[in-house]
C-alpha positions, 0 to 999 in steps of 0.5 A: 828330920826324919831318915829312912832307908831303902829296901834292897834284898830284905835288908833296909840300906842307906843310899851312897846319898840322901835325898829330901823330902819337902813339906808340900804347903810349908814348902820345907824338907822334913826327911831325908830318903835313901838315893839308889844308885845304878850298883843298887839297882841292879842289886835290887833286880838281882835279889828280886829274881832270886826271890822269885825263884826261890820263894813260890808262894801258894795262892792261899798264902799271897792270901794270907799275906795281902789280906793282912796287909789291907788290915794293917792299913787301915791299923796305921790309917792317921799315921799314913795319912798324915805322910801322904798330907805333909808328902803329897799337900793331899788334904788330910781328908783325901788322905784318910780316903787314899788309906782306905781305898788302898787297903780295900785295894790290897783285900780285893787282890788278896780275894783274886789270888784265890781265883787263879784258874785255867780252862780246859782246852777240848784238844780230843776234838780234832782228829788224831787227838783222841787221846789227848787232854789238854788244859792250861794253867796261870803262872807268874811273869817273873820280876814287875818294876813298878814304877809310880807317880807322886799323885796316889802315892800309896793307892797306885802303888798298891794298884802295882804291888797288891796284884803283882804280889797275888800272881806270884811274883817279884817286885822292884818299886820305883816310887816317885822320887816327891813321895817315896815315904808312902812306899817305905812305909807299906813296905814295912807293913809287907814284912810285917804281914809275913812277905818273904824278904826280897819279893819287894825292892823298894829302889828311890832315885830320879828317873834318870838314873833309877828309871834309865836302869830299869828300863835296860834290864832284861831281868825284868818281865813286865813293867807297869808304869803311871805318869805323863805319855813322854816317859811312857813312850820311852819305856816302850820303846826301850824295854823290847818285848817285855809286857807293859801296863801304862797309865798315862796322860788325860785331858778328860772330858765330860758333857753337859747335856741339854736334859742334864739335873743342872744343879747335880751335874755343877756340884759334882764337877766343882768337886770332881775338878778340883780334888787335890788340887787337879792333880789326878789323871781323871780331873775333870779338864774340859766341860762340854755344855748345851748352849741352852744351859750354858749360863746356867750351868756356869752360874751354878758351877762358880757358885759350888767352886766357892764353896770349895776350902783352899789352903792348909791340907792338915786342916780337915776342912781344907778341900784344895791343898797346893800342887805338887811344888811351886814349879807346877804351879808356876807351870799351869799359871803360865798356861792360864794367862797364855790362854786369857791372852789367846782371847779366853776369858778367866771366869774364876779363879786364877790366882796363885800363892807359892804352890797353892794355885786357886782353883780356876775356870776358863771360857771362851777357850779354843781347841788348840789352847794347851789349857784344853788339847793337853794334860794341865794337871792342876785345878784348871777347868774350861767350860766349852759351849756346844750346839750340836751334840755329834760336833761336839763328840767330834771335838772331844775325840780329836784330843790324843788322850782317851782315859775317862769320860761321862756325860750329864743327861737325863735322856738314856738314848743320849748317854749311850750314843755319847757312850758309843761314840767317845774315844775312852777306856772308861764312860761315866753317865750321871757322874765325873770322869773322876770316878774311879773304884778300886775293883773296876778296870781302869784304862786307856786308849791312844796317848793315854796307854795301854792295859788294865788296873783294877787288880782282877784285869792287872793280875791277867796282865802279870800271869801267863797261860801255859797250855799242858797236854796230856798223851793218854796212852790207854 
């Protein structure tokens, strides 16, 4: 079995205890991770700003430093693949595709740490400021605790890391406790890209202990966290003043419009349904569709749905691997029965083998049915007739949450009406709500958080404009 240690002031230190990783389809451990405890953690804080103040790299060297990190990825591409399929039970062809959005991650906040910049600021134009130039500057917050979730457990940590690193700051990673070995791992790439030792900690722990330290510790600038609303609400409420980026929960919505390429719009929602397993903050979750084309539709949905491989991630042809631990599965099982008990009607799917849950699709579903108003996070979908388009926008906004959506049509003033009108950080025409490029700004609005990733829109959020002034005195 495997070990690895934790990264606390540029040192790799075992933990007062050693935590498992399983083995996500063998449902077995195969290795063992250092456990932070509360003495660690806030050793870790200390060193970060330590670092921080110590270690004021210029732009061209974040540069240097991100730039040879996004090559090293792509270097190691099989071996982290393989850690995030045995981690996360992510197929191994998701896998490959993690690695190499994560270094396209890492070079795009290597090229925005280049473009740091102000503005003048025409303080000469208000009287009795003749002599006056002013202009402002961007400066690191400090220390980010970036805090990651188990589903992206490399590409959303280099979403947090990569712009921290190009403001120029300090970082404290808490990744998530099911998948820390990705961290670990990029980690070690960072020191080999030339990272000065202690601008990354990487800290590993439940929540309760490594989370609850963090959340209290006034060291810490700004917190950038992706995971469910519930702990999302908690870091807001208990971090003060301090800056918070959250990604949060979805239950996303896409339409089917009565003039939408039927055949396009069902093979791309099979695809984008059930990637990983539904185990992604942007899955497709309810499918709104014109009642002219509702049989259609669904016909063509269940038959792309089939087609679909599930079970053994490390197959390369495997497209649905098992949840996150048969727990999860059990969860969304008891979600999918509650709902065919309530009167929907189970159209596909349902069955489920220890973590391995088939990718299903509900009908006949109601709104206040927790397969539809709240995350399910697992390859559920329900497919939900409409008549009248504004009815339609109307039930969609009525849900909490407000990350992605889109909308199938082949009619231009539909898609921007709908575009208009519905309440999310992001619209897609023509595609999923599950598209998603690195480069982009990607966020929420209500239940679903607050701020931008995308490491152009993150490094905003983790610099802080300072204005200067200038007295002329001739």
């Amino acid at each position: 079995m495997e070990t690895y240690s934790l990264l606390i002031d540029g040192k790799w230190v075992d933990g007062k205890q050693w935590m498992e990783v399983y083995d996500k389809y063998a449902q077995k451990p195969f290795a063992k991770v250092g456990q932070a405890d509360e003495p660690l953690v806030d050793h870790a804080v200390n060193s970060a700003k330590k670092a921080f103040e110590l270690h004021q790299l210029p732009p061209f060297e974040r540069f240097k430093i991100l730039q040879k990190t996004s090559e090293l990825l792509q270097k190691r591409k099989e071996d982290l693949a393989r850690t995030i399929t045995l981690e996360a039970g992510k197929p191994l062809k998701q896998a490959r595709s993690e690695i190499d959005r994560s270094a396209q991650t890492f070079l795009v906040a290597a090229e925005e740490a280049k473009r740091l910049q102000g503005e003048g600021v025409p303080v000469e134009a208000a009287p009795g400021s003749e002599n006056r130039l002013a202009f402002t500057i961007k400066v690191p917050v400090g220390v980010v605790a970036a805090i990651s979730p188990f589903n992206f457990p490399l590409n959303l940590v280099a979403h947090k890391v990569a712009p921290a690193i190009a403001a120029g700051n300090a970082v404290v990673l808490k990744p998530a406790s099911a998948t820390p070995i990705s961290s670990l791992k990029l980690a070690n790439l960072l020191e080999e890209a030339g990272l000065p030792k202690g601008l990354l900690q990487v800290v590993v722990g439940p929540g309760s202990v490594v989370g609850k330290q963090l959340m209290k510790d006034e060291r810490i600038a700004l917190y950038t966290f992706t995971g469910s609303a519930e702990v999302g609400l908690q870091l807001k409420q208990q971090t003060g003043l301090n800056r918070l980026i959250l990604e949060l929960g979805n239950n996303s919505p896409v339409i089917v419009d009565k003039e939408a390429d039927i055949d396009y719009a069902a093979q791309t929602l099979a695809a984008q349904s059930f990637a990983f397993a539904g185990q992604v903050c942007i899955s497709v979750q309810r499918v709104y569709v014109h009642a002219s084309v509702l049989k259609s539709f669904l016909e063509k949905y269940i038959q792309h749905i089939k087609q679909l491989k599930v079970g053994d991630p490390t197959n390369v042809e495997t497209d649905v691997g098992p949840m996150i631990s048969e727990k999860e599965a059990k969860r969304a099982e008891e979600w999918i029965q509650e709902a065919v008990k309530d009167g929907a009607t189970l159209a596909y799917g349902g069955q489920r083998e220890g973590a391995l849950l088939e990718p299903t699709v509900l009908t006949d579903v109601k709104p206040e049915m927790r397969v539809v108003c709240e995350e399910i996070f697992a390859p559920v979908a329900s497919v939900i007739g409409f008549q009248d388009l504004d009815e339609c926008l109307k039930e969609i906004n009525q849900s909490d949450y407000g990350l992605q959506g889109g909308i199938f049509t082949q009619n231009i003033d539909t898609a921007f009406y709908a575009a208009k009108r519905v309440e999310v950080g992001g619209f897609m025409i023509n595609d999923g709500s599950q598209y998603r490029v690195d480069l982009m700004p990607y966020g929420g609005v209500k239940d679903s958080g607050n701020g931008k990733e995308g490491p152009k829109y993150s490094i905003e959020e983790m610099t802080e404009e300072r204005l200067i002034v200038m007295n002329l005195r001739k």
